[in-house]
Each structure stands twice: as structure tokens, then as C-alpha cells.
N, C-alpha and C positions, 0 to 999 in steps of 0.2 A: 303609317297611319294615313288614311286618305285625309287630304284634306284642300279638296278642288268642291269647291263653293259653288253651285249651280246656280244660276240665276234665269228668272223669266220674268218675262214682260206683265207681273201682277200690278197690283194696286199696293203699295210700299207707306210703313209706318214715317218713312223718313221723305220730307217735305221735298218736293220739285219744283224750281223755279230756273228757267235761262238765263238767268242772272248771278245765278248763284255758280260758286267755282265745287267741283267734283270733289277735288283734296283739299287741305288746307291744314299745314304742319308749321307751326309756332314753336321756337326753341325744344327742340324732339332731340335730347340723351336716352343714351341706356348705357349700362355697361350689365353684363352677370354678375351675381355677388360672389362667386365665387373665381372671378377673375385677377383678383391680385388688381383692382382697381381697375383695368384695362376697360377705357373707354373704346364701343362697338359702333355707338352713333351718338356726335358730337355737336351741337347745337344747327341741328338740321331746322332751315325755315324753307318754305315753297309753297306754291298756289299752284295747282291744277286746272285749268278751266274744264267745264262740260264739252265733250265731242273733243278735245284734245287730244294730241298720242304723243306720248312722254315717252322715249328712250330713256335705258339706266346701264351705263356701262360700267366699269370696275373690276379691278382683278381681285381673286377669291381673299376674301377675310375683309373686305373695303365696308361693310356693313348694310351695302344691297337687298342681299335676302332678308337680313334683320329687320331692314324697313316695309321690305313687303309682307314679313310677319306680322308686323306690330300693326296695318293697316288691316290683317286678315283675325286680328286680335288673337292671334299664336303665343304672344309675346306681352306679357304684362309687365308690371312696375318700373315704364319710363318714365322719365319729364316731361314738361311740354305739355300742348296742346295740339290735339288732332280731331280733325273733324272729315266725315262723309258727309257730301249732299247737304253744308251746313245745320248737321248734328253730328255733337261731340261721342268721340267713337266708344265712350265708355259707356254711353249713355242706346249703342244701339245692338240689340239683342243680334244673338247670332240668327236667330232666323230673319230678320234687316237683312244681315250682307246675305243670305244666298238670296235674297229677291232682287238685289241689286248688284253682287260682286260675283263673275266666274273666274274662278283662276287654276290655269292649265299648269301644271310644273312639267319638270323637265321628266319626273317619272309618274305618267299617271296613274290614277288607282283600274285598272282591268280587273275582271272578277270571273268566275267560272259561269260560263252561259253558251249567249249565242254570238255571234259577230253584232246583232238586231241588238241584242239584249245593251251590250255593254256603247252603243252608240246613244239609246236611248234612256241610257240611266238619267235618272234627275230631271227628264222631261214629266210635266205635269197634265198635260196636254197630247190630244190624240194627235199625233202624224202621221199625215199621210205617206203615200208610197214616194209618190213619185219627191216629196221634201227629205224623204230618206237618203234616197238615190242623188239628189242633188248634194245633201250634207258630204255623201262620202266622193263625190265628183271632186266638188272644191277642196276635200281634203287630199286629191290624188290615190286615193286607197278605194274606190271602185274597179276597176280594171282587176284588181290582184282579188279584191272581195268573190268579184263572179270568175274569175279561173281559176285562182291555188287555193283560195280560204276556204270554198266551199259555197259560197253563197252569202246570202245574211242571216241563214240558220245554220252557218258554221259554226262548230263546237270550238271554243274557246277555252284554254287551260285553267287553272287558276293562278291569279297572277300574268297570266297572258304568256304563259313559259312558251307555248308553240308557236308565238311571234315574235319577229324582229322588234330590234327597241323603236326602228320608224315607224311598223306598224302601228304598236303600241301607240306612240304619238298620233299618228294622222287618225288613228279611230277615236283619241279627246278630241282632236282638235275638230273632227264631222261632229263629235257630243256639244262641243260650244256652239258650233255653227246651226244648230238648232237652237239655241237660246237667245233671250232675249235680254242678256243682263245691260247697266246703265256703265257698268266699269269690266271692262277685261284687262285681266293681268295675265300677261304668259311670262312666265319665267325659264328660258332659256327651252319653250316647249317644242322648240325642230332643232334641237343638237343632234339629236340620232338621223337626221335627213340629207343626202344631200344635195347639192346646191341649188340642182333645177328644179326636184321637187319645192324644197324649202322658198324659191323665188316663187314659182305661181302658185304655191299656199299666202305666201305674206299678198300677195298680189289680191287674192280672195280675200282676207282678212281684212286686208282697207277697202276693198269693194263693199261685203257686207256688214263692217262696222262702222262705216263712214262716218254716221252721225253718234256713234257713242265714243267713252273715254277708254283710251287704251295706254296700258302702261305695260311695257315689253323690255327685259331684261335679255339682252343678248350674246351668246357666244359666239358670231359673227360682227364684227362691227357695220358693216357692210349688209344686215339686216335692218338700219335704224337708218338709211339714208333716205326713208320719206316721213320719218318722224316732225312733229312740228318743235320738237327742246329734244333735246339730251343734257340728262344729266348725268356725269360724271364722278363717281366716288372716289375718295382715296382716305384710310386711315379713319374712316364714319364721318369725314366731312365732302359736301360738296364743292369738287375744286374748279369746274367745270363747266357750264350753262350754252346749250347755245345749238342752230342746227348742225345738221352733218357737214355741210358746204364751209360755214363760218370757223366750227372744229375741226375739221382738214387743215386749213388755212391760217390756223395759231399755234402759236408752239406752246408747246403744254403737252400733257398726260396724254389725251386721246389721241394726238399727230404721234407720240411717241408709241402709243398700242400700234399703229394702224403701218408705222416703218416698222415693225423690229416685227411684227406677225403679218405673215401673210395665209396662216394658218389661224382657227377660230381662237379668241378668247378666252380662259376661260372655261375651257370643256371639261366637265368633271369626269366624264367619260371616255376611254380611249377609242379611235377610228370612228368613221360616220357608218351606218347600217342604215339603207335604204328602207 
């Protein structure tokens, strides 16, 4: 099920102020009821501020994507208190988050079209050419667009089966690069990249998002070293707070991810696919 949330630059039900902080998670459990009690996320609190970029690192089952669920309202009957853009998130219709929240995951939705087509899904707004051509620069997937794909009226599978899983990514990540949302979350959205690609997309990414909130879920630790917090899960609690520089330099969870792997985090996928 697709569920990458587009966002642009409209006029939004949910109030703006610079003042105001982006997240805002007050005592946040869950557990499924059909877990034999097994708490997923354990009395999580945090503030986000606006134009912030939050790292979330954690090894698989720590309750990570649970939280970026329950933010993308995937996930109902938590505890707690959660609020976007100080309105409480119960309270905001899903057509709220795509005018304010995009989020890339690690396998995006691709659809039968054109190479054009599936870059500009969810845009509202006419684009131009040459903001086209920009999009897929900074996503690294121009050069392969105009030699092996065909063009940007190249034929595209369904599913995107005739491209690489990096492709796949880097033509979401040129779709976000057109938008104008107030929150981007990628969740683990260049595991299929690697490294050089993935370093001057992240490099794009804080260039053109400068001033908005980014929350980035990574299978690279070494992806979150211009983050301004990482948070650190273990067990659905946060054990962890703090930059990359600070978390290097303590002993704890993250020093121990970052000696015992020199390989990514985390990759629910095996081998990197350019």
C-alpha cells in the first residue's frame, strides 16, 4: 500500500507560527492487542522544533517505524499525547498531513507510466522543464534518465520491476525534491544506494531543505552526522539523545552500533543496488 504522503507548499488547516515546535509527543505507548502485552513504544516524550533534522536510529523491532507510523496516523489506539504543527494529531484530517508531511520509505510506490510521470506524481503544480531536470540532478538519476532509461518518456513497469531498487529510490526522492512539504521523513529512503550516490543526495537534501523539519531513519549511521539530535531507540524507549559528535563519544547503544558494524544498520534488504 502506497503510503508516501505528498506535500506542497499550500495554505494548511493546521496553524503556523516560529514558535511553535513541529512534533510534540507527551507519554506515547502502544503495544498491539494482540501481542501477548508486548509493549512496541514505551512512554516516549520529545519536542521537535520547526527547521530541525532529527536522526532515529535503532535496530529492527526498537519501535522506530511504529513512531513514524503513528505520526503518519498508520497506527491508532496509542496513549499519549501527539501533536503536528501544535494540533493534536487526532484531530488532523489526513488531507492536513499531505499538505504538510512527505514521506519517502525505503520502498517507494512506482506505478506503470512514464519516467516524467512517476517523478511527478502528487505534484499539484505545473513544472517546469528545466525544475524537472534539476529534481532528478540532485537525485543523481539524470545521467542514467537520458542514457539507459530512455528519456523522461521512458516506459516504466508496474511496480518499477525494470529498475534497480536505487533507481526506484532516487526517482522518490527527485518526487520529494519538487515539493514543498513543512516535515520530511525518509525512512531508510537510500538503503538501496551506494555510498557516493547516497552522500551527494543527503548533501542535496540539507541544501534544499534547509529551512524545513526533517526526520531521517537511518541504515547507515554515518548518514545522521549533520543531524542537529539523534534519537536512539531500544526496546520502544528512547535510550539515547544527542549529536553524532556527542554519541560517538559516549558509551552507550549508538558507540556500540557504530564498533561492531562497519556495514549499514539495519538493512532490511540484502546488498546495496546502485
Amino acid at each position: 500500500m502506497d503510503v508516501s504522503f505528498i506535500g506542497q507548499e499550500v495554505t494548511s488547516k493546521i496553524k503556523g507560527n516560529s514558535n511553535e515546535p513541529a512534533v510534540s509527543v507527551h507519554n506515547l505507548c502502544f503495544a498491539y492487542p494482540d501481542s501477548d502485552d508486548v509493549t512496541i513504544l514505551d512512554d516516549i516524550n520529545l519536542t521537535i522544533k520547526k527547521g530541525e533534522s532529527i536522526g532515529i536510529a535503532g535496530a529492527s523491532g526498537c519501535g522506530k517505524t511504529t513512531f513514524i507510523h503513528i505520526l503518519l496516523k498508520l497506527i491508532h489506539g496509542y496513549t499519549g499525547e501527539v501533536s503536528l504543527f501544535d494540533k493534536g494529531l487526532q484531530a488532523i484530517s489526513r488531507e492536513e498531513l499531505a499538505d504538510k508531511i512527505a514521506y519517502v520509505p525505503q520502498k517507494p510506490f512506482i506505478f506503470s507510466g512514464t519516467i516524467k510521470d512517476n517523478i511527478l506524481y502528487g505534484c499539484q503544480q505545473t513544472v517546469a522543464d528545466e525544475a524537472l531536470l534539476e529534481a532528478a540532478r540532485n537525485a543523481c538519476i539524470l545521467d542514467e534518465i537520458q542514457d539507459s532509461l530512455g528519456g523522461f518518456n521512458g516506459s516504466v513497469s508496474e511496480n518499477g520491476n525494470n529498475l534497480s531498487g536505487g533507481q526506484r529510490q532516487r526517482l522518490a526522492l527527485a518526487r520529494v525534491m519538487l515539493q514543498a512539504p513543512q516535515l520530511i521523513i525518509f525512512d531508510e529512503a537510500t538503503s538501496a544506494l551506494d555510498n557516493t550516490n547516497e552522500a551527494i543526495i543527503q548533501q542535496n537534501i540539507e541544501r534544499i531543505f534547509s529551512r524545513k523539519t526533517i526526520i531521517t531513519i537511518a541504515h547507515r549511521l554515518t548518514t545522521l552526522k549533520n543531524a542537529d539530535r539523534i534519537l536512539v531507540f531500544d526496546a520502544g524507549k528512547i535510550v539515547q539523545e544527542g549529536d553524532f559528535k556527542s554519541l560517538l563519544e559516549t558509551k552507550g547503544l549508538f558507540q556500540d552500533f557504530l564498533q561492531q558494524r562497519s556495514k549499514p544498520l539495519d538493512l532490511k534488504e540484502p546488498g546495496n543496488v546502485q
